[in-house]
C-alpha positions as CSV (number, residue, x, y, z in Angstrom):
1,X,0.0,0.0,0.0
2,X,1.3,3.5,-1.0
3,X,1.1,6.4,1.8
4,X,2.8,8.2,-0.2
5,X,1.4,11.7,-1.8
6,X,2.3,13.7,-5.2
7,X,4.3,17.1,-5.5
8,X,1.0,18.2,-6.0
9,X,0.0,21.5,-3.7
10,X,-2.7,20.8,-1.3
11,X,-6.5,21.8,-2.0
12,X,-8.0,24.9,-0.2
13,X,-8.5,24.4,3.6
14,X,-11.5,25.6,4.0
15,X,-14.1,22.1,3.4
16,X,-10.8,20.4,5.7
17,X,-10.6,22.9,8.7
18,X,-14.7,23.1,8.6
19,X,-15.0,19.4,9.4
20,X,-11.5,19.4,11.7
21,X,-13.7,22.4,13.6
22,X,-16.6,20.5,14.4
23,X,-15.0,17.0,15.6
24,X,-15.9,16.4,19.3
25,X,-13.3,15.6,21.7
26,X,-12.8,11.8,22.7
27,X,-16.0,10.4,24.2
28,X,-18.5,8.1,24.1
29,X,-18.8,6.0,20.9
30,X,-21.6,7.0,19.5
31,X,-22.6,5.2,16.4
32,X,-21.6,1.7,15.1
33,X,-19.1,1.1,12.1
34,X,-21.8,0.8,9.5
35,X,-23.1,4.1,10.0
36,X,-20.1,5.9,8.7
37,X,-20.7,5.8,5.1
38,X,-24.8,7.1,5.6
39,X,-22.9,10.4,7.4
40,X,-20.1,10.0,4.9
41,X,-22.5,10.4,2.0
42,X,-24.6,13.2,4.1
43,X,-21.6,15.2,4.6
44,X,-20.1,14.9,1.0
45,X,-23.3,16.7,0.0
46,X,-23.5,19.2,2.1
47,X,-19.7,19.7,0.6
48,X,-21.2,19.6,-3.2
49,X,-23.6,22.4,-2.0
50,X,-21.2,24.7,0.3
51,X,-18.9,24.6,-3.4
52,X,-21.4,26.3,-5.2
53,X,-21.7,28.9,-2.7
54,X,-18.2,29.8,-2.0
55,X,-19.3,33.5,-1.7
56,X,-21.7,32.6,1.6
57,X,-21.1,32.5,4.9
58,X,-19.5,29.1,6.0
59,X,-22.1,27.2,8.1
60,X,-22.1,23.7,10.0
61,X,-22.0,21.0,7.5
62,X,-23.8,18.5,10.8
63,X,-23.3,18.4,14.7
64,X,-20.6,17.0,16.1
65,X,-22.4,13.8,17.5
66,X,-23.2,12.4,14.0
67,X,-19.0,11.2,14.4
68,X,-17.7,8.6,15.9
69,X,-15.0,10.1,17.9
70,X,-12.5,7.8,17.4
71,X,-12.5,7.5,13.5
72,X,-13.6,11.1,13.0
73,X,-10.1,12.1,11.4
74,X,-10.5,9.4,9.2
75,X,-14.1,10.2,8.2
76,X,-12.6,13.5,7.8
77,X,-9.6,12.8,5.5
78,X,-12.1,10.5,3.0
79,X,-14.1,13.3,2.7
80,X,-11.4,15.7,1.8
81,X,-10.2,13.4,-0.7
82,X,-13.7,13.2,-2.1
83,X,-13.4,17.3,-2.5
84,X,-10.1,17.0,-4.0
85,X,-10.8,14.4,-6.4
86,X,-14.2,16.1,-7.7
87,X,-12.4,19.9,-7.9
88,X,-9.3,18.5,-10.2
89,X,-9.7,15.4,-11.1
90,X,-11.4,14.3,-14.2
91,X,-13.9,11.0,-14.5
92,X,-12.5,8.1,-16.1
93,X,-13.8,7.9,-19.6
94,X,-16.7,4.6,-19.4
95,X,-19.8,5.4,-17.7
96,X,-20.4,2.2,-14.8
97,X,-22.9,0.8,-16.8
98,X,-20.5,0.6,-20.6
99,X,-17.9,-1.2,-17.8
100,X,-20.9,-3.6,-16.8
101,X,-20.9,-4.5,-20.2
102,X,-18.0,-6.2,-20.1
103,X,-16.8,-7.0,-16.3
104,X,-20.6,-8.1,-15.1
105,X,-20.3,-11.4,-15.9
106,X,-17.1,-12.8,-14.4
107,X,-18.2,-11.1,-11.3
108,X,-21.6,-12.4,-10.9
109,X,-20.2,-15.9,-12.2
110,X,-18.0,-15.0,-8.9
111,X,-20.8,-13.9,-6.4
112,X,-23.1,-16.9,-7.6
113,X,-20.5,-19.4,-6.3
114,X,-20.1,-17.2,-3.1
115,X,-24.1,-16.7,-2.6
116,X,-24.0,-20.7,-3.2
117,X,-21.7,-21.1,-0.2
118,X,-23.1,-18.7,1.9
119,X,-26.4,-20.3,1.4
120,X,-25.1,-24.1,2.6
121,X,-23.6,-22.5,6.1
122,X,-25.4,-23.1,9.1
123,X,-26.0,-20.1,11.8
124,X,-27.0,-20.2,15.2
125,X,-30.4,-19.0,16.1
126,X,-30.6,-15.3,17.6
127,X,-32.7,-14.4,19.8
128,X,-33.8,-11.2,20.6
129,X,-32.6,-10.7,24.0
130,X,-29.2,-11.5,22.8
131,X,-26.0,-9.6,21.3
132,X,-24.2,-10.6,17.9
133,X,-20.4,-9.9,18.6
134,X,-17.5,-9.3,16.7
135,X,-14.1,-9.5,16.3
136,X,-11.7,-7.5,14.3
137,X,-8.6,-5.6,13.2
138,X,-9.1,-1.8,10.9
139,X,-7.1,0.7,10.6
140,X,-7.7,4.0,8.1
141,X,-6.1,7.6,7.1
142,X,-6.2,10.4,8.4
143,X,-6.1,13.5,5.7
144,X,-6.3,16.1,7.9
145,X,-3.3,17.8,7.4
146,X,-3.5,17.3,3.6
147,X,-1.2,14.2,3.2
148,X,-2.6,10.9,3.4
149,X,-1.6,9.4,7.1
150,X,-2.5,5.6,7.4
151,X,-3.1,4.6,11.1
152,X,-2.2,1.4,13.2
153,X,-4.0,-1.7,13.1
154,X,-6.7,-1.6,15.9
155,X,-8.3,-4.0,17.6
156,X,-12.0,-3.4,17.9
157,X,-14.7,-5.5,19.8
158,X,-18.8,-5.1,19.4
159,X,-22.0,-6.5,21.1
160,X,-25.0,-5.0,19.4
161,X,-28.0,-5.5,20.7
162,X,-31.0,-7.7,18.7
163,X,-34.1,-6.1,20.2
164,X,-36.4,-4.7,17.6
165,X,-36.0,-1.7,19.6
166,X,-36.0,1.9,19.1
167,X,-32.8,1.4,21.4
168,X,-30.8,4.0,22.8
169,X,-28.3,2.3,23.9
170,X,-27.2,-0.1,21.0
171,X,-24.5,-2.4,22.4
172,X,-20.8,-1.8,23.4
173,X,-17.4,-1.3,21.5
174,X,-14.1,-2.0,23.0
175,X,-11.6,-0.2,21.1
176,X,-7.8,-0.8,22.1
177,X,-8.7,-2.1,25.6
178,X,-11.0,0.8,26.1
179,X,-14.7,0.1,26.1
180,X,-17.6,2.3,25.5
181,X,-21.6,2.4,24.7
182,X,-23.2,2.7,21.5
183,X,-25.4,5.6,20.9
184,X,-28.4,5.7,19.7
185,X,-28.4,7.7,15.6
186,X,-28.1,11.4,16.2
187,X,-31.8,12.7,15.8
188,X,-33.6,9.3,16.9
189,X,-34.5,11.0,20.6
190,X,-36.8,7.6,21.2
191,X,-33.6,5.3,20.1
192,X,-32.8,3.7,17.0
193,X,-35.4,1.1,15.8
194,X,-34.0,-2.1,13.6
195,X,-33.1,-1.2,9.9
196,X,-30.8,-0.6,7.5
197,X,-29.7,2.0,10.6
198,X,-29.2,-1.1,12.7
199,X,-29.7,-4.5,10.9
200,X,-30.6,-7.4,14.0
201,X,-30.8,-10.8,12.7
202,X,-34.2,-10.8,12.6
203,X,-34.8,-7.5,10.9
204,X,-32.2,-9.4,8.2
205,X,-34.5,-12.5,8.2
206,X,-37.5,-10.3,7.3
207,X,-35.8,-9.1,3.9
208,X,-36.4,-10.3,0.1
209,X,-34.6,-13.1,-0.5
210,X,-35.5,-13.5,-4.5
211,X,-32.3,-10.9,-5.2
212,X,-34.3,-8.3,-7.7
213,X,-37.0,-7.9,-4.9
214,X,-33.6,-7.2,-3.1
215,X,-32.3,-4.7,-5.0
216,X,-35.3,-3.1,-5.4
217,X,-35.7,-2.6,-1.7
218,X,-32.2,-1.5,-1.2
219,X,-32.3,0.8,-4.1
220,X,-35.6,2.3,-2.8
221,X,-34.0,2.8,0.8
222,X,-30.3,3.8,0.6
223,X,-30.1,7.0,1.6
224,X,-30.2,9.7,-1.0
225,X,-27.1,12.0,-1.6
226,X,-26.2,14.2,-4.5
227,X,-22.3,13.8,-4.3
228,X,-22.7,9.7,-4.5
229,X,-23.3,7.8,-7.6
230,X,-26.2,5.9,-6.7
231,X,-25.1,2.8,-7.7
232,X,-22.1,2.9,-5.5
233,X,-24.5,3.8,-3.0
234,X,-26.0,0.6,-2.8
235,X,-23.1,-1.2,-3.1
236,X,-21.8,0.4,-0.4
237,X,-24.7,-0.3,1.6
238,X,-24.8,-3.8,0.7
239,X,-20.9,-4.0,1.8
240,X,-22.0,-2.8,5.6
241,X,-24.4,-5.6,5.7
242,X,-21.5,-8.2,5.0
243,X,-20.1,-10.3,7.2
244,X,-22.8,-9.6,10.5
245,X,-24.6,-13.0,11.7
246,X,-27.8,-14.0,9.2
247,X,-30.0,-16.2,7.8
248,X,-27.7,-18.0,5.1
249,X,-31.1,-17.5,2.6
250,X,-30.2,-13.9,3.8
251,X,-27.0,-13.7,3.1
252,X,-27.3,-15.6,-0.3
253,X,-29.7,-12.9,-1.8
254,X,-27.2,-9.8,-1.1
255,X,-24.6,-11.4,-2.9
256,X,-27.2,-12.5,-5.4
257,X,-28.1,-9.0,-5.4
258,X,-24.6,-7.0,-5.7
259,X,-24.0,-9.1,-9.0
260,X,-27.0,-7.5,-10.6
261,X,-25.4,-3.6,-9.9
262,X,-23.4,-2.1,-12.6
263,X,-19.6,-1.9,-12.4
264,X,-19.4,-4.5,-9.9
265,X,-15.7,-6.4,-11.1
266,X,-13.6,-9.1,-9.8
267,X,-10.6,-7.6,-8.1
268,X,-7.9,-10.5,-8.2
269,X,-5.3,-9.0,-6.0
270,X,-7.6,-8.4,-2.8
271,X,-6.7,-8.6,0.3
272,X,-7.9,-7.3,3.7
273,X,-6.4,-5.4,6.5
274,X,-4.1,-7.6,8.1
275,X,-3.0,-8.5,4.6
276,X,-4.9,-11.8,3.9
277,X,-5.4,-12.5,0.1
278,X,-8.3,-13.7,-1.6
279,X,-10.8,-13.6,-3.9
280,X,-12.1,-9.9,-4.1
281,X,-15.5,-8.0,-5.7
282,X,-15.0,-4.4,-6.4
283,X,-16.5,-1.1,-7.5
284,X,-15.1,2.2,-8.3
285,X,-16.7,5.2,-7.4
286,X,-15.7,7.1,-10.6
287,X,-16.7,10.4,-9.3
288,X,-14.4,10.8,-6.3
289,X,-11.7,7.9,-7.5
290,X,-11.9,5.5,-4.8
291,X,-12.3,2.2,-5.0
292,X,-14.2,-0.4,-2.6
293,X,-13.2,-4.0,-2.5
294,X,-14.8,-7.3,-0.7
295,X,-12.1,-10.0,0.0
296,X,-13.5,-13.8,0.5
297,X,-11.4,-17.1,1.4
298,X,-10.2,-18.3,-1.9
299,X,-11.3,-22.2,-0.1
300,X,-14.9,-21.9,1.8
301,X,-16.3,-18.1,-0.2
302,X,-16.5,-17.1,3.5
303,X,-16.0,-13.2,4.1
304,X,-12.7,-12.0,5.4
305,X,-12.8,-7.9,5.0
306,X,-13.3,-5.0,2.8
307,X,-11.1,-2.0,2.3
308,X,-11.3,1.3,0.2
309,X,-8.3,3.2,-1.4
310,X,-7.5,5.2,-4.2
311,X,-7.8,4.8,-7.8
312,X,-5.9,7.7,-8.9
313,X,-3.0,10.3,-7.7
314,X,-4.2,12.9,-6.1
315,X,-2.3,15.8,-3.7
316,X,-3.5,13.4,-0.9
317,X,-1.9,10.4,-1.9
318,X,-1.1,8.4,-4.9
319,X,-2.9,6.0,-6.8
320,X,-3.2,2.4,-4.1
321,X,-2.8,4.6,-0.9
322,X,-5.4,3.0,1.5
323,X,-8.5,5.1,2.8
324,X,-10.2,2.5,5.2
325,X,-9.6,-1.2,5.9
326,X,-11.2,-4.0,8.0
327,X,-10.6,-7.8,8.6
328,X,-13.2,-9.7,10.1
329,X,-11.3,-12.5,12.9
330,X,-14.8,-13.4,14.6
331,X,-18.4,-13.4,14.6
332,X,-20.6,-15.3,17.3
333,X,-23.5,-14.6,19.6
334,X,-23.3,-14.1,23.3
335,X,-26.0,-13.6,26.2
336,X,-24.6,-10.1,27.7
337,X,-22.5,-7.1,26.2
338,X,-19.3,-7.6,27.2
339,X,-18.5,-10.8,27.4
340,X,-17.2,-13.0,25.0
341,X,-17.7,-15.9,23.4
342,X,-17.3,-19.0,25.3
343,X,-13.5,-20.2,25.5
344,X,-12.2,-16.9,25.2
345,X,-12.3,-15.4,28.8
């Protein structure tokens, strides 16, 4: 992976500093890994709009407790790359749907023989009073200061809760030794009911499983945002469904699904964030130049990880620097936040 950045001057401060300004100081957690990208995307277009109005007053893009504190900076950096990428870079010639044309099938020949696995696995029941927890290692930049900074590995822990809810407390994290509650979504002042905002097993179970009913759904209720492509958007959303504890029918459909978006591509040198290769599935968000990749085990199809780097050279980094990555080490259901699985103390 390249950390490395161009010759290039940096962009303006000004979209940078705004979001640097409004990150809160180390606190609670307050919302789970998969509801970065929905604030990404809600933040990128309040970006798209405060470009066309240079000449106004600066105003809050969103309150500080839509972040995560502890992967704010790196929240931040991906979106200043996004503002970089759209002010002086140029889309690759090919619309999504002309690359389709020609990468679809090798892909979805790929996904079918993953949503075939996925769809022989056996999980164990989940009930409602219960907590799906799991293991793993991310790391991601920070862009803050205009050069692309790529983090430690961390070691992160969740319980999140399976009760239809609204919830307001959603589960625990344990970040680096340190743990910390789960907050309900900023603006949900009665908690945080089961969704796309907070997919429980059995909210998962109640889905489409014929995958164009799927789509459909997903398509209809992925969040809207002007600076995202809405395929990517899906796909995305998909991606931050993958790897939680489901019904294998379940989990069978989404792949069955993601084959049938535009652009989707085999990526053959994958691998996750502690470096494990394998089979990948990728899409390029052609807008901002930043790739998103799915890694499976090239034996058993299971999921190891995702990650998301660049495409292109920009004055943040170079084309391959890394923007976010994950490996999934374990996935189990316990009876209490906080504890882990059985055998492991």
């Amino acid at each position: 992976m390249n950390d490395e950045t161009t010759g290039a001057s940096p962009q303006p401060n000004g979209d940078r500093e705004e979001i640097a300004r409004l990150l809160p100081a180390p606190a609670d957690w307050d919302l789970p890994r998969e509801q970065h990208l929905r604030h990404k995307e809600l933040l990128m277009h309040h970006i798209e709009r405060d470009r066309s109005t240079r000449s106004r007053p600066a105003r809050r893009l969103l309150r500080p407790a839509l972040l995560a504190p502890a992967t704010a900076l790196t929240l931040a950096g991906v979106l200043a790359v996004g503002v970089a990428l759209h002010d002086g870079g140029r889309e690759p010639s090919g619309t999504a749907s002309h690359r389709a044309a020609t990468d679809m099938r090798p892909a979805a020949a790929l996904l079918g023989r993953i949503s075939d696995a996925a769809e022989g696995r056996t999980t164990p029941p989940v009930r409602d009073d219960q907590f799906v927890y799991t293991r793993e290692k991310t790391r991601g930049a920070d862009l803050t200061s205009g050069k692309a900074v790529v983090g430690p590995l961390t070691d992160r822990e969740t319980w999140l809760a399976q009760e239809p809810g609204p919830l307001r407390k959603l589960g625990l994290v344990r970040e680096n030794g340190r743990i910390s509650p789960i907050n309900a979504e900023f603006g949900d002042t009665d908690g945080t009911p089961a969704g796309l905002s907070r997919p429980t097993y059995r909210w998962l179970s109640s889905l489409p499983t014929d995958p164009d009913d799927l789509l459909a759904y997903l398509y209809a209720r992925t969040p809207q945002a002007e600076a995202r492509e809405r395929d990517q958007a899906v796909f995305e959303e998909i991606g931050s469904l993958l790897g939680r504890m489901m019904p294998p029918r379940t989990a069978a459909a989404l792949y069955r699904a993601a084959a049938r978006i535009p652009g989707v591509a085999p990526a053959p040198r994958a691998h996750d964030a502690i470096g494990r290769r394998g089979l990948g599935i990728a899409r390029d968000d052609v807008r901002h130049g930043v790739r998103t990749e799915w890694v499976f085990d090239t034996e058993d199809y299971s999921f190891l990880g995702s990650r998301s780097y660049l495409v292109k050279d920009t004055s943040y980094g170079k084309a391959g620097t890394l923007l976010s990555g994950e490996a999934e080490l374990e996935l189990a259901v316990v009876d209490e936040a906080g504890r882990r699985p059985a055998g492991r103390g």
